[in-house]
C-alpha positions as a Markdown table, in Angstrom:
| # | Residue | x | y | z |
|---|---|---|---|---|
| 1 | Unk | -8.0 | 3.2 | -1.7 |
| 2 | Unk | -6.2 | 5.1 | 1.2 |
| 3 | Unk | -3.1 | 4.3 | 3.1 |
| 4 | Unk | -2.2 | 6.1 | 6.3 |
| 5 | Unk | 2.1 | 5.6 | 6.9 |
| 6 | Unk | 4.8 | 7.3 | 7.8 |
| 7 | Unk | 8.7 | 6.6 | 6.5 |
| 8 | Unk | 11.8 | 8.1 | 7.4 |
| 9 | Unk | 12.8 | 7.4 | 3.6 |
| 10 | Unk | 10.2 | 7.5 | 1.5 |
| 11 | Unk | 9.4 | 4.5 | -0.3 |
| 12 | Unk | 6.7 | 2.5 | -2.6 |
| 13 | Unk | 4.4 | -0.2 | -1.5 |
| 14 | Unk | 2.5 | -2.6 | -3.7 |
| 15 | Unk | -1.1 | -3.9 | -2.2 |
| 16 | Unk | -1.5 | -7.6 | -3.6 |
| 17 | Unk | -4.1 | -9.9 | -4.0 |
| 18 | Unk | -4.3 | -12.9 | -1.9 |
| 19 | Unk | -0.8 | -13.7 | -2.1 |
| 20 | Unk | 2.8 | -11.8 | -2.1 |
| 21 | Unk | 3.3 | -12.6 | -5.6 |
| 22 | Unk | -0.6 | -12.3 | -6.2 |
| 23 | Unk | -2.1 | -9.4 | -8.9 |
| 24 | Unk | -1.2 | -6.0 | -7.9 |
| 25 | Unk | -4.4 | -4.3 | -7.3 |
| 26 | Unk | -2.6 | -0.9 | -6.8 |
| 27 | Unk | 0.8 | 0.9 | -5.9 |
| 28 | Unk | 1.8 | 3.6 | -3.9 |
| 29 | Unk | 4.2 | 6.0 | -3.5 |
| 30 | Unk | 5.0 | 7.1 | 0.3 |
| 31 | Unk | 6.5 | 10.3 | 0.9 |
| 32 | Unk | 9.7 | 10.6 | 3.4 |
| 33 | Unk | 8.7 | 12.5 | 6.7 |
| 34 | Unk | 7.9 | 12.2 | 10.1 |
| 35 | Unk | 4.5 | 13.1 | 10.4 |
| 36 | Unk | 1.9 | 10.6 | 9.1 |
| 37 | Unk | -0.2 | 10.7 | 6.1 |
| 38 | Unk | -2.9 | 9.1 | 4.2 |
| 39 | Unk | -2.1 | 8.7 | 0.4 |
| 40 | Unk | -4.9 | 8.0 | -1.9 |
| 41 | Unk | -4.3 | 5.8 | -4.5 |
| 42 | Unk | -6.6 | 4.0 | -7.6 |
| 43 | Unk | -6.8 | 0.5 | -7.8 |
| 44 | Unk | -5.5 | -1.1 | -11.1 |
| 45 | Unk | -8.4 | -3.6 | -10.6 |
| 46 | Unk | -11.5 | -4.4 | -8.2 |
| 47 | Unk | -11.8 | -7.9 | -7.5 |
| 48 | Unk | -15.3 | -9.7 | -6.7 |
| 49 | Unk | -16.1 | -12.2 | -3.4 |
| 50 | Unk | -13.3 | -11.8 | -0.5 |
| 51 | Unk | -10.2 | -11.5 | -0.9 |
| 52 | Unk | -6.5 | -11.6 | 1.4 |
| 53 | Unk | -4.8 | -8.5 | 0.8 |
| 54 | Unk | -0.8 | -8.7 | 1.1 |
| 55 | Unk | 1.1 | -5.7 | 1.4 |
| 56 | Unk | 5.1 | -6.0 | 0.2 |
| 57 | Unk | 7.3 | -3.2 | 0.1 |
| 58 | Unk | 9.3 | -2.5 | -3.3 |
| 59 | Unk | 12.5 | -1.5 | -2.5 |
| 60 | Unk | 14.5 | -2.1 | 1.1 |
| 61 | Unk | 13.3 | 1.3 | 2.4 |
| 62 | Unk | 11.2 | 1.6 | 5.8 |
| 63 | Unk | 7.8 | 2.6 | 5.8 |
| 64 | Unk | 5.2 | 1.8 | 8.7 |
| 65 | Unk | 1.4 | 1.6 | 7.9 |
| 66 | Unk | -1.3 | 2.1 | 10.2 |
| 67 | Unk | -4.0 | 1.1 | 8.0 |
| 68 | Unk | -5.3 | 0.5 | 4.8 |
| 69 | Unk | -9.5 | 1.2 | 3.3 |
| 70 | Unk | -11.1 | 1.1 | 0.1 |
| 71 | Unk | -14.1 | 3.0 | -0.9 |
């Protein structure tokens, strides 16, 4: 999995399945800068069929995302 952000504070980001207190199918850790970045990340899990995603931050920190992929 890959997650392009950006945060002014660094910050961690958990990517949930179909609801915000769904499974976590991964975590990731953002970096603080100003330039953007794709962090790669495993998933803990890889569900079958179709799924929501939900992103939730962890902490009160601010992080933007432009996108998130799975290979």
């Amino acid at each position: 999995m890959h997650v392009r952000s950006v945060s002014s504070t660094g910050g961690s980001i958990a990517i949930r399945l179909d609801r915000v207190d769904g499974p976590v199918l991964a975590k990731v850790e953002i970096g603080k800068g100003s330039e953007w970045k794709v962090t790669n990340s495993k998933l803990a899990s890889v569900p079958s069929g179709v799924h929501d995603i939900v992103v939730t931050l962890d902490e009160k920190n601010n992080v933007e995302l432009d996108w998130v992929s799975f290979e």
